[in-house]
N, C-alpha and C positions, 0 to 999 in steps of 0.2 A: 427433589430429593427427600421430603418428608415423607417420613415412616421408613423408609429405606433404610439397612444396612452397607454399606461399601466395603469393601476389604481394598487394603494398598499393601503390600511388603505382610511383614508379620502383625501391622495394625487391623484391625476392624472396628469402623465409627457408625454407633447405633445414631441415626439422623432424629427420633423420635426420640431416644433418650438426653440425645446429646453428648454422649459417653464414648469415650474412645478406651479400646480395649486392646490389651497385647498377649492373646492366646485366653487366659485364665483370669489375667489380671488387669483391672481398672487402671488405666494411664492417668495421674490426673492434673486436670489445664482449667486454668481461669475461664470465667466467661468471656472475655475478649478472646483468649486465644480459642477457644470451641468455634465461637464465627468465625473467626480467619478458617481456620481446619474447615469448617464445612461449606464457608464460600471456593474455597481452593477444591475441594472434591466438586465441588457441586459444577466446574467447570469444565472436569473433566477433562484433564490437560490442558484445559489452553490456561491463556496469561490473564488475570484478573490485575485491572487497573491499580493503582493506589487506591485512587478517589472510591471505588467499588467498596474496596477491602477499609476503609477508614469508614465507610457509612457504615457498613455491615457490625466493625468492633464499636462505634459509635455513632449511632441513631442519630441525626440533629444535633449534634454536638461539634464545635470548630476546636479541633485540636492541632500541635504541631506533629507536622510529618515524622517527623523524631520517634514518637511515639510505635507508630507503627513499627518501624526500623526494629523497637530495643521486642513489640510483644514476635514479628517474625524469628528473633535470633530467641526467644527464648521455647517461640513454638520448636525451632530445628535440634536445640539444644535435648530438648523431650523426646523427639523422633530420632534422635542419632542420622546416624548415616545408612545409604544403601547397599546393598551387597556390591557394587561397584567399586564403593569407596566415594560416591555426590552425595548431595545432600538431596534431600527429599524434597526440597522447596529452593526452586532456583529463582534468581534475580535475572528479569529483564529488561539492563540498563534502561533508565530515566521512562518507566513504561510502569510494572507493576512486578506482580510472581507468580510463578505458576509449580501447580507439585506434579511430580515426576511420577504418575503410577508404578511404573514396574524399572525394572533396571538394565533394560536393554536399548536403551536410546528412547528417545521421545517423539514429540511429533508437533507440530505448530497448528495442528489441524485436528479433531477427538479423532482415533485408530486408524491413523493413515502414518505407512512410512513416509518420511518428509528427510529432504535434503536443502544443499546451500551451494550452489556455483560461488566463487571467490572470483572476485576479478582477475584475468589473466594479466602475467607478468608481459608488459612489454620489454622482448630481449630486443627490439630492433637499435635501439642507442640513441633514436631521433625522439624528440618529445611529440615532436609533430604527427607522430604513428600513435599515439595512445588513444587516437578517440578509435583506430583500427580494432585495438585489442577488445578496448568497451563495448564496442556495437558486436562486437562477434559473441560476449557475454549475455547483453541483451538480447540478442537472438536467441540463443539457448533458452534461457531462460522460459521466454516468451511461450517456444514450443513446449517445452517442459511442463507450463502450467495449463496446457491445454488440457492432462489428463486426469483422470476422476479417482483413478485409484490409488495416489501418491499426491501430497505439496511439498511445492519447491516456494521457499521464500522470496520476496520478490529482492530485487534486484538494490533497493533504496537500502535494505537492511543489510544484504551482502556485501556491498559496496563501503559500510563502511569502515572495512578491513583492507583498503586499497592503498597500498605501499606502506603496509607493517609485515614485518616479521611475526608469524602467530605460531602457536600449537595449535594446530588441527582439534585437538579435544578439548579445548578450551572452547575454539569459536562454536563444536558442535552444540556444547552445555549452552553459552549465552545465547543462543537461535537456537535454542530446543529441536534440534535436528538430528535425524539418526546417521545421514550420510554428507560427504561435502567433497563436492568436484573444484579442481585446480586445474591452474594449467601455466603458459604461456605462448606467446608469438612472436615470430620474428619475421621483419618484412622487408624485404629489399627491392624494391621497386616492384616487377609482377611476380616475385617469387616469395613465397611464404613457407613458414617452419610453425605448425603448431605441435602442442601435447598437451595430455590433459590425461589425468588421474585420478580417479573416485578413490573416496577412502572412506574407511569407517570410522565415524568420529567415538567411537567409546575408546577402542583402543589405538588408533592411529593406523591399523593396516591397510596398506594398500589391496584395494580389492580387483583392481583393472585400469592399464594402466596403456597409451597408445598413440602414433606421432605419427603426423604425415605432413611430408616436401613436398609443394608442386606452385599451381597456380590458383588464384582468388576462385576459377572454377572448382578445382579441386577440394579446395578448403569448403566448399559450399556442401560438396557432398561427404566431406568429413564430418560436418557437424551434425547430417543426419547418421552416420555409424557413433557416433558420440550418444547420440539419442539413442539410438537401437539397443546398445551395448550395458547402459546408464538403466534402460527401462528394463532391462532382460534383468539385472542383477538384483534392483529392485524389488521388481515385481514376480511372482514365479510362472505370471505365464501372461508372454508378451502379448499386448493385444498390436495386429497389426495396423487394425481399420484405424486407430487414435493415434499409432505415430505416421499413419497416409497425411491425417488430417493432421497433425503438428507441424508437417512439412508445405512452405507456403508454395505457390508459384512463381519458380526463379527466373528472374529477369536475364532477358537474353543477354542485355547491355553489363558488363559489370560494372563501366565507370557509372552507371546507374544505382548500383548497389553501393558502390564507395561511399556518392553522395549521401546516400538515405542512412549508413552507417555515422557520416558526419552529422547530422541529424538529430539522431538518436542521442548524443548528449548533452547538443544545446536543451532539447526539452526536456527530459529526464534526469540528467545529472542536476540539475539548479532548480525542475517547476519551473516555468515564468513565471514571476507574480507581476511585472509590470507590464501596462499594453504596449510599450513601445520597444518591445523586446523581441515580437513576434518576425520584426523587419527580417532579421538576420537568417532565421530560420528558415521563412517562405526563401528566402531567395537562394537556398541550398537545395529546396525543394523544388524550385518550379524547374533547375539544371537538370536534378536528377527524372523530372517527369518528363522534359523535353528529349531528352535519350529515350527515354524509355514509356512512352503514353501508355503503356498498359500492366504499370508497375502496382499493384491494388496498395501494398505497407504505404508508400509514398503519396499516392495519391488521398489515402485516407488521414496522414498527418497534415498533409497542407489543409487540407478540408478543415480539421482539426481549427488549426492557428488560424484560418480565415471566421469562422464562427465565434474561438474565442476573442478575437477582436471588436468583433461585431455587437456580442453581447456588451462587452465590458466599455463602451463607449469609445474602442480606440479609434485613433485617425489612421485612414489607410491614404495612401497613396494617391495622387490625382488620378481620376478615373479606373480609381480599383472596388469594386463593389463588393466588398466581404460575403456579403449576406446573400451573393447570386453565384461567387466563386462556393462559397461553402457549399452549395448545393450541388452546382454542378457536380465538381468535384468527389463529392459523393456518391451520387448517384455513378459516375465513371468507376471510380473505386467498386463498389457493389457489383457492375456488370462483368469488371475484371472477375473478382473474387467473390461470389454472395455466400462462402462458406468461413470467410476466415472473421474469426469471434471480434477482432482491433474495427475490421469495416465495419462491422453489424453496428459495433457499438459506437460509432463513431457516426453513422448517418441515422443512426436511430435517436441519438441526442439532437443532431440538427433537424431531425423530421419533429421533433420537439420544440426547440426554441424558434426558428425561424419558419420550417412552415404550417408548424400550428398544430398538426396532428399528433395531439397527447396519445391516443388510445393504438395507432400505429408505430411509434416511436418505441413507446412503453414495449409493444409486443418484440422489438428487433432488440433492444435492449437484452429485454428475456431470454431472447435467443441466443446473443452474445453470451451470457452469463453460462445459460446451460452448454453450450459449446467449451468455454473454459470456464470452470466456478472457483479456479484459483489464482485469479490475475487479483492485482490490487486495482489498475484501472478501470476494470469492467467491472467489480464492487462498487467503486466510487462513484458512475457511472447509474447505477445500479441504485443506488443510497440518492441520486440528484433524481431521478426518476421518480421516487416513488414519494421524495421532499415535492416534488413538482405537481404530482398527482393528492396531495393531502394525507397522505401515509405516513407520517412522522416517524412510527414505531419500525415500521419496516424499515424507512432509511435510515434511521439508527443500529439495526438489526447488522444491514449491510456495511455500514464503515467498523461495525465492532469486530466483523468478523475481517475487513482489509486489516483491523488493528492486527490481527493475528499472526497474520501473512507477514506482516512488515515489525517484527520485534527489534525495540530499541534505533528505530530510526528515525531520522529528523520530517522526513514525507510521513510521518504520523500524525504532523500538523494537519491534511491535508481531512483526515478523518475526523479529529475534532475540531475543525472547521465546522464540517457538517453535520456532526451530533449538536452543534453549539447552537447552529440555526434550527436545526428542526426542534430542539427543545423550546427557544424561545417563539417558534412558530405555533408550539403546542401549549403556552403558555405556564413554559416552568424557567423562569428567570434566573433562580439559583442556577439550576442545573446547567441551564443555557452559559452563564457567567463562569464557572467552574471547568467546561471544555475548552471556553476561548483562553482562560487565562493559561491551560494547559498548552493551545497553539502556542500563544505567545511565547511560552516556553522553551519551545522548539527555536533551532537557528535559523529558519525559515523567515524570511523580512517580506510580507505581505501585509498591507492597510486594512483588509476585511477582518482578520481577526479583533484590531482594534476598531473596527466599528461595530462589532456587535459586542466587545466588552463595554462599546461607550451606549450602546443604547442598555442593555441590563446595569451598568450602575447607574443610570439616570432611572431607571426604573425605581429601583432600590434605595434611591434617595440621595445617591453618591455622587453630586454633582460637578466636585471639582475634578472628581477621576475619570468623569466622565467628559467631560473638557478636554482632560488633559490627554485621554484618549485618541477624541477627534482631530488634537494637536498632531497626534504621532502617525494617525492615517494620511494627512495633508502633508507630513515629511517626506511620506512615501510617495504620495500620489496627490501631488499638489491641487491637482482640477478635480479630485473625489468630491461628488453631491451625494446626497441622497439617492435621487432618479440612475446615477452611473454606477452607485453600490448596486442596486436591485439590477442593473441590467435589462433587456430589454423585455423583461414580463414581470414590470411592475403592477404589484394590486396590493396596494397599501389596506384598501378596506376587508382583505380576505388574512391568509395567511401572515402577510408581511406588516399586519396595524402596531404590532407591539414593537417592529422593529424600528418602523419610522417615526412614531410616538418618541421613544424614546434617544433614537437619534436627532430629534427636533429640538429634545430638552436638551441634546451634551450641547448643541450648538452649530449639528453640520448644515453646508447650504444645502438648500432645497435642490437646486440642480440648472 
């Protein structure tokens, strides 16, 4: 942004002078508040961390958060309000802030309309149907983020408005979103009742609004006229070939699809963080593949959970071989489906950790990404790639941008998790300690956060925090070494020397 001019509303900020201008006349703002204003433009709608926007108002200085809180309210106070009636600088709960260019809704993404699916109400009266209503969410979604010229936030952020009462134009302003789709279901054994409503979050009107009775068949092809309907109004000119491609390949079985919907929120609603968690999940999945061998979503999640085991040192099952299911498995997935962005990136991570090929992995990866460049998992995915490959910058690049996608949610953990390690892979301690402690922050109860807060305070010289760290990762995960934090591509003497260095000092066993 230096030497640049920007104009927002009736402001313009000379970047080169430093000066913020209202028409004729000099607006005028402390030094701290000039940085805040020009890291906030500089971002160009998206969300600027705290920690960003605190380095920015103060260089190498440890201040309290407080601070920031009192120069934001005073920067809004100078800027008034938008022709809307918002403020110019919105808060994204326990995340950061981001300003509002103009005042016709915003975007979680720089110049893209962006929306927010809301979990559907389940009308059916049974608790036992709510994982029904979820996975039918997750679906949407999923296809929704396939395409390039709109984001839809992901589903961790939407979700957590699930059984409140909201305004509409409230949730748009906290997810910076210009539109937000609603709905419910109702399920009575094979008969289903959905609807579902796009609205525009500035003023609350309903823009399109549509319901269909029938059977789980039926609903499958309601959710693609949801999409059609959703991307027409959107967008001003539908592309077909991206919602061909949004649409997976439906399973002949439906009790096929049931399963893989029951699925969908053992892993996503919670993350796994423990290995011994994966149990429940495969064994939903291996039902749902046995109906249906040529289901690619299902096949490529169990794939999924057999690899994450594998890595993570878990126990499988007598005579269960993670490391030869993940692959198959995979590879089955890809034959069904080698167009759908979840496969790509889910066998191109195992063509990585188990069968070795960095340089082919990396490319399916890629591919994954350009197929959808608005999932949070194929980001994530994305950012472990390129940590794996020695890129630091870039997988940092990638989880700042999943930061985006996912405002104000608690799977934010999951991204500075991996800024945490790739900094202190890159050998910036502070920085590295400063993400994790943010994980920790989150409600997320995973032990790797606190292993890498425990090896950056031993670094640091912080010995008993750093103890008392490895205390809290062994809570979790009682049998955590060293060698089962790294997984199975340990190289302590490359990338991973400062992390085991200094997990040697909190105390952890070697493995």
């Amino acid at each position: 942004m230096q030497g640049k001019s920007l104009a927002f509303g009736p402001f313009v900020f000379d970047a080169a002078s430093a000066t913020l201008w209202r028409g004729e006349a000099l607006v005028p703002l402390g030094g701290r508040a000039t940085a805040l204003l020009a890291a906030l433009l500089g971002a160009d709608s998206a969300v600027v961390t705290k920690a960003d926007l605190m380095e920015r108002a103060w260089p190498g200085l440890f201040v309290e958060e407080g601070n920031l809180a009192v120069q934001i309210a005073n920067l809004r106070k100078v800027l008034g309000t938008r022709p809307d009636g918002q403020e110019w600088i919105a808060t994204v709960a326990r995340v950061g802030y981001r300003l509002l260019h103009d005042s016709g809704g915003s975007s979680t993404l720089s110049g893209m309309p962006s929306f927010a699916v809301l979990p559907f109400v389940n009308m059916s009266g049974d608790p036992e149907q709510e994982y029904f209503a979820d996975g039918m969410v997750e679906d949407m979604i999923t296809a929704f983020s396939r395409f390039k010229s709109f984001s839809v936030v992901a589903r961790q952020s939407s979700f957590v408005y699930k059984n409140r009462a909201v305004d509409i134009r409230l949730v748009a302003k906290e997810l910076g979103v210009r539109y937000v789709l609603e709905g419910s279901v109702r399920r009575t054994g094979e008969r289903i009742r959905v609807s579902a409503q796009l609205i525009d979050g500035a003023n609350g009107k309903h823009l399109w609004a549509e319901n269909v009775d029938g059977t789980i068949q039926g609903v499958l092809d309601f959710q693609d006229r949801i999409t059609e309907s959703v991307v027409g109004l959107i967008e001003p000119q539908i592309r077909k070939a991206e919602i061909e491609r949004a649409r997976r390949k439906r399973p002949e079985n439906l009790n096929a699809y049931d399963l893989y919907l029951q699925a969908l929120p053992m892993v996503y609603g919670k993350r796994i963080a423990r290995v011994d968690d994966y149990g429940p999940v495969l064994r939903v999945l291996e039902r749902a593949i046995a109906l249906e061998p040529g289901f690619a979503p299902a096949l490529a999640m169990a794939a999924s959970m057999h690899e994450f085991r594998f890595t993570l040192k878990g126990v499988a099952p007598p005579g269960v071989d993670d490391a030869a299911l993940a692959v198959s498995l995979s590879a089955r997935a890809l034959a069904a489906d080698p167009n759908d962005p979840m496969v790509l990136m889910v066998a191109g991570a195992i063509r990585m950790t188990i069968i070795g090929d960095s340089d082919g992995g990396f490319a399916m990866i890629n591919q994954a990404r350009e197929l959808n460049p608005n999932s949070m998992l194929i980001l994530n995915a994305a950012a472990f790639a390129n940590y794996h490959r020695g890129d630091y910058d870039a997988a940092i690049e990638c989880n700042l941008r999943s930061l985006r996608l996912t405002p104000g949610s608690p799977d934010c953990f999951w991204a500075y998790r991996g800024i945490s390690r790739s900094h202190i892979s890159a050998g910036r301690v502070e920085e590295s300690l400063a993400w994790a402690e943010r994980a920790l922050a989150t409600p997320i109860v995973a032990y790797s956060a606190h292993c890498l807060a425990a090896a950056c305070y031993a670094h640091l010289g912080r010995i008993e925090e750093a103890r008392a760290a490895v205390k809290n990762a062994i809570s979790i995960w009682p049998d955590v070494t060293i060698e089962g934090f790294l997984g199975d591509d340990a190289r302590p003497q490359t990338r991973d020397r400062l992390l085991v260095e200094g997990l040697r000092a909190a105390g952890m066993p070697e493995g």
